[in-house]
N, C-alpha and C positions, 0 to 999 in steps of 0.2 A: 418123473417128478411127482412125490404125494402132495395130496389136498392139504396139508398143513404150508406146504413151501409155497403153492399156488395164490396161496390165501395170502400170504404174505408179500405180494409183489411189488415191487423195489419203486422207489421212487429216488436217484440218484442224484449225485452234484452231475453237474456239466461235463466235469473236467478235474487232475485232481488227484489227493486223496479220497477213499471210500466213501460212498453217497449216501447219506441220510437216509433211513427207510420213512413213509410217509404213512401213516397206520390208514386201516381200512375203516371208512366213516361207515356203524352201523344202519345208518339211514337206510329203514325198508322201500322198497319199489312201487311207485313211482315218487317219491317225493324227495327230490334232486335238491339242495339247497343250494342259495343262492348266495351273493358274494353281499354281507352286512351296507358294501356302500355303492347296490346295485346300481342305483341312479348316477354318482357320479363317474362309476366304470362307465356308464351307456355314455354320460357326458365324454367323458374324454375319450373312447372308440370313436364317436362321430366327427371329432375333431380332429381327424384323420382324413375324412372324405374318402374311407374306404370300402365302403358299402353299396353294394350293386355298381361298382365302376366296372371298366372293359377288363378284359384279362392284359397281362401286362410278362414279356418275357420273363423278364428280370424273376417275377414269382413264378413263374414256371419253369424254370431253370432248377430254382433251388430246390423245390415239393419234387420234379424228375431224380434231382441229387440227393435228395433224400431218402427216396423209395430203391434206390439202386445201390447205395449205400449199406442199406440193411435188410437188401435183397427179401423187398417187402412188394405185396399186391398193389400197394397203393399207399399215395401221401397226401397231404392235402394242406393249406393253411386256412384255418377254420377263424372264422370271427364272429364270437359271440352274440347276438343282435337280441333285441329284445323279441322271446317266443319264436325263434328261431335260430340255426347254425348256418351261416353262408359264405361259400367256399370263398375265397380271392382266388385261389390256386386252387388246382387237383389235380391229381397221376393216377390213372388207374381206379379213378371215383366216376362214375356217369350223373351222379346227380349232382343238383348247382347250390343244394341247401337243402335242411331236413329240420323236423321240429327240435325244439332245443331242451322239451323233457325227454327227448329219444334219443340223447347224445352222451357222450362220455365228457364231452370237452364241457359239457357245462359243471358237473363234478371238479373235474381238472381247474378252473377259475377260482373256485370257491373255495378250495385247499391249496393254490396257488403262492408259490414264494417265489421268488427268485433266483434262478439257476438251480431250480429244481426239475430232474425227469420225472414222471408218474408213469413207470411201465406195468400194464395188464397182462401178466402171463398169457392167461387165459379166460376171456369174458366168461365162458361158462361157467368158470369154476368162481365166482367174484358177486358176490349175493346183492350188492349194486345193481349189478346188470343183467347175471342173467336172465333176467322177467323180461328184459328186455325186446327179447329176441331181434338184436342188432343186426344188422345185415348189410354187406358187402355187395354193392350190384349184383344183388336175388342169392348171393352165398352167407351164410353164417359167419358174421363176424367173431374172429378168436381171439385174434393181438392188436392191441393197441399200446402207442406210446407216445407217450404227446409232452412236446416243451412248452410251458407259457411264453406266450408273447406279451413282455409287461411296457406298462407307459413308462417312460423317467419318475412319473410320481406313485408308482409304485401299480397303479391298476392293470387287471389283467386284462388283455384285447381279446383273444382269442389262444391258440394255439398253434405250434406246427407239429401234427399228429402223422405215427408211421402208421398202418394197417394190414391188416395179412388174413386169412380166411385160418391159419394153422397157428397152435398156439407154439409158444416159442419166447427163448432168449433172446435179448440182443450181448452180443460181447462187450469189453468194456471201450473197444475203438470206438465201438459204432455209435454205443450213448457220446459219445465224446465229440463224433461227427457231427450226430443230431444237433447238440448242444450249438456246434460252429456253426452246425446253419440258422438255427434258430436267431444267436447275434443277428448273422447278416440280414434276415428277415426286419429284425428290428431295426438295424441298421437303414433298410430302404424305405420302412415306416417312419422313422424321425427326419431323414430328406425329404418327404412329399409333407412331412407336418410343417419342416423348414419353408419348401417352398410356399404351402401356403400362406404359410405366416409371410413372406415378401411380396406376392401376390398381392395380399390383405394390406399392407402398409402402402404397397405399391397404388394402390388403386386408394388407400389412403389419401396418399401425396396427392396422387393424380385429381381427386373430388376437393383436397384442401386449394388446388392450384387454378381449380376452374372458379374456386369458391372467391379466390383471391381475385382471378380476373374477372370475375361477375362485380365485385367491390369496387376494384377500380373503374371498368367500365361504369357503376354506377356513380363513382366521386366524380367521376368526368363528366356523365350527363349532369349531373348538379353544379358542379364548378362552370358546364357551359351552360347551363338556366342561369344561375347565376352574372356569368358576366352579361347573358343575356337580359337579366330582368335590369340587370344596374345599366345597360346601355340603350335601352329600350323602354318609349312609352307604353308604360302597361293600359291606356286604354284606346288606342289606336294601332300599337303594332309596330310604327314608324321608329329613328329612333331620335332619342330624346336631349335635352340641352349638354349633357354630362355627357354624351359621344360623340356632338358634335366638337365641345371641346378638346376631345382625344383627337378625334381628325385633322384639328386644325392644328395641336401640337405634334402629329405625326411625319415627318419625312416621303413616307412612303404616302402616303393619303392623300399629300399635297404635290406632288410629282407632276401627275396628271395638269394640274391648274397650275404649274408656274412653264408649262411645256405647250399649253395649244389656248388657245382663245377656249370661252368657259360663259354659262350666262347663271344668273340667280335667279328662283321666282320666288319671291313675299308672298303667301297666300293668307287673306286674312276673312272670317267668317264673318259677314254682316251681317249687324242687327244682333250679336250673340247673346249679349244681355238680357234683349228682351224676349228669346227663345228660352232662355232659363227661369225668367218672370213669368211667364204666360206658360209654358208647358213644362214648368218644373227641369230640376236636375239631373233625372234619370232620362226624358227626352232630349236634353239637354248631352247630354254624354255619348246617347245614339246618333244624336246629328254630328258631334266630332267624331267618331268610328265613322261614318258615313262618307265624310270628306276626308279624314285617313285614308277611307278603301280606296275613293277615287282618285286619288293624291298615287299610292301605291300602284294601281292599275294604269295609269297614262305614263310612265317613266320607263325605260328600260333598266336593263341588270349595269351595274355599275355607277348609275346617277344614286346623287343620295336626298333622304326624303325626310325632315327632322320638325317632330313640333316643335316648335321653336318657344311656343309663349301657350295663355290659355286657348285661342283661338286663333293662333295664329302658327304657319308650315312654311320650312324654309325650305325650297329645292334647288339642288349645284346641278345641273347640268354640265359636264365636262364635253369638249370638243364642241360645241355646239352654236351656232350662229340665232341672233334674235328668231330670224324669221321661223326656227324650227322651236325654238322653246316659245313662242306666239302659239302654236299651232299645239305645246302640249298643253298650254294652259287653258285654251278653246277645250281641250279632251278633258281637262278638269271639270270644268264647269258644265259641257255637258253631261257626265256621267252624276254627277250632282244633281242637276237636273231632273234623272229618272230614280233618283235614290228613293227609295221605299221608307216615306217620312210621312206622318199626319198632316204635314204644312212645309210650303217651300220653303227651301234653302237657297242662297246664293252666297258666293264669296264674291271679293275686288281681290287682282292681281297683279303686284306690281313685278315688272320685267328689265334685267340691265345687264347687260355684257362685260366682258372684264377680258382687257387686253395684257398677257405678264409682265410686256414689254413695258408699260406704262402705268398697271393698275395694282393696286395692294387690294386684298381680300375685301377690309373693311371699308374702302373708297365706293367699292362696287354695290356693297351691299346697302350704305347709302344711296346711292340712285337708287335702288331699290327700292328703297322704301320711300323713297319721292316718289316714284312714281306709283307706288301704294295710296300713296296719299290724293293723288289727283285720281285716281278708277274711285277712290270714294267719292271727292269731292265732283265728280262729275255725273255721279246718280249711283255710284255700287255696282256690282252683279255685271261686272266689267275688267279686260285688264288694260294695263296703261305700260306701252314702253318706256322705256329712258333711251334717248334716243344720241347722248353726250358721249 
């Protein structure tokens, strides 16, 4: 073959009628151009995720079927990286990547079309490269042929390049072959693009779905503030007139008290008015917190605990006979007693039993407060049975 044919080396279709020749770019050595829309080639190569991954059969299969194909030293599928070339695959290459003004495959991008081959007779004879001095695991590179590997939007990735130490044809099978493998290359490029793309929506879903249950989890802690602020005295904690009226329209609430004996206590603060006279309304508010805690602290889980009025705590005891709700209204008043206040407190307690057999709710809570009325009238800071 003379230096005029050499110089002319083919750049072919795939597949086909006869292949486009691709002219030889006089560009002197080293100055390799680059593809006009470098940046978003590098964009869309990386959105691949194939750069410095593991080796992967599938590309080593095909870079083997390639170099045996065209009964070549070596194959390789090259991806263009910014200022460097790095392998995914190689057959018969030792290194893992090389710089990328010392490459043919960055050439090959830059004049890149689609289902085009760019075969190099002979690098030496090829004024691109010879300055080069490209080299083959420590041998003199001579042939090279290399298919672009292009995005769907038209960018070039890299290459699947043949290699050989000896310069040389390929026949028109073998470009044809190249060509089929190259597809396929693509082919397994646009499934891991695929897969990331479901991956990415997948963990989408998955961040929209925790996003959703973080939402509801949150409407729910507000919907239960919520029922809880509307059923609950916001400044004692107990709860307030507007649930015990739920309670008392409830079925289940009241189960308990139309099924066992049940007692009530009236707890009323003496003296309240003149604690808000004399030490203002914000002492005033600490001394009701104060007989809420100890109101809350002497009852067990299931009794229920309601400021009933401004100064005044209704408590149900359920199952419970006088002589035990005596002894919790004694645990009231002492824990009152030691409450950490500028000036004593005392409450009157009035106490009454309530039989299902014979008593309706509001029968009982009248005695109650009979006998509210007599722990005052008998000096305060006392409680009083109903003994009826």
């Amino acid at each position: 073959m003379n230096r005029a044919r050499l110089r002319l080396a083919a750049v072919t279709a795939w597949s086909g009628p006869p292949m486009p020749i691709v002219p030889l770019r006089p560009s002197p050595f080293p100055l390799l151009p680059e593809p006009h829309d470098e940046s978003a080639r590098q964009s869309a190569l990386e959105g691949y995720e194939l750069l410095d991954s593991v080796p992967e059969a599938a590309y080593d299969d095909l870079v083997r079927l390639a170099a045996t194909l065209c009964d070549a030293s070596a194959a390789a599928i090259a991806l263009v990286d910014n200022g460097r070339i790095w392998y995914k695959a190689r057959h018969g290459l030792g290194e893992t990547e090389r710089l990328r003004s010392q490459s043919i495959c960055s050439q090959l991008i830059a004049d890149a079309e689609p289902d085009r081959l760019m075969v190099i007779a002979d690098t030496a004879e090829d004024p691109r490269f010879a300055g080069l001095g490209l080299k083959l695991d420590g041998r003199p590179l001579r042939f090279y042929a290399g298919a672009p590997l292009m995005s769907p939007d038209g960018y070039a990735l890299g290459t699947l390049c043949v290699l050989d130490h000896r310069p040389r044809e390929l026949r028109a099978a073998q470009r044809d072959g190249v060509a089929v493998i190259a597809r396929q290359v693509q082919h397994l490029f646009e499934l891991r693009r695929y897969a990331i793309e479901q991956r990415r929506l997948l963990s989408e879903r998955e961040a929209f779905a925790l996003q959703l249950e973080s939402a509801q989890a949150d409407l729910q802690r507000r919907h239960e503030l919520l029922q809880h602020s509307a059923r609950h005295d916001a400044l004692t904690g107990l709860l307030n007139r507007s649930a015990l009226s739920q309670l008392l329209g409830s079925e289940d609430a009241m189960e308990p008290l139309r099924n066992a004996a049940y007692t009530l206590l009236l707890v009323d603060v003496d003296h309240f008015k003149q604690v808000n006279d004399r030490y203002g309304h914000l002492l005033g508010d600490r001394a009701l917190r104060a007989v809420g805690d100890a109101v809350a602290a002497s009852i067990r889980e299931g009794d229920v605990a309601v400021r009933f009025g401004g100064e005044e705590f209704l408590v149900v005891l359920p199952g419970t006979h006088l002589a035990t709700a005596s002894e919790v209204g004694e645990r009231i008043r002492q824990r009152l007693a030691r409450a950490s206040l500028p000036f004593a407190l005392t409450v009157s307690i009035g106490i009454a039993g309530g039989d299902p057999a014979r008593d309706r709710p509001e029968q009982v809570f009248d005695r109650a407060d009979r006998a509210l009325y007599r722990a005052k009238a008998q000096g305060r800071d006392r409680l009083a049975v109903d003994e009826g």
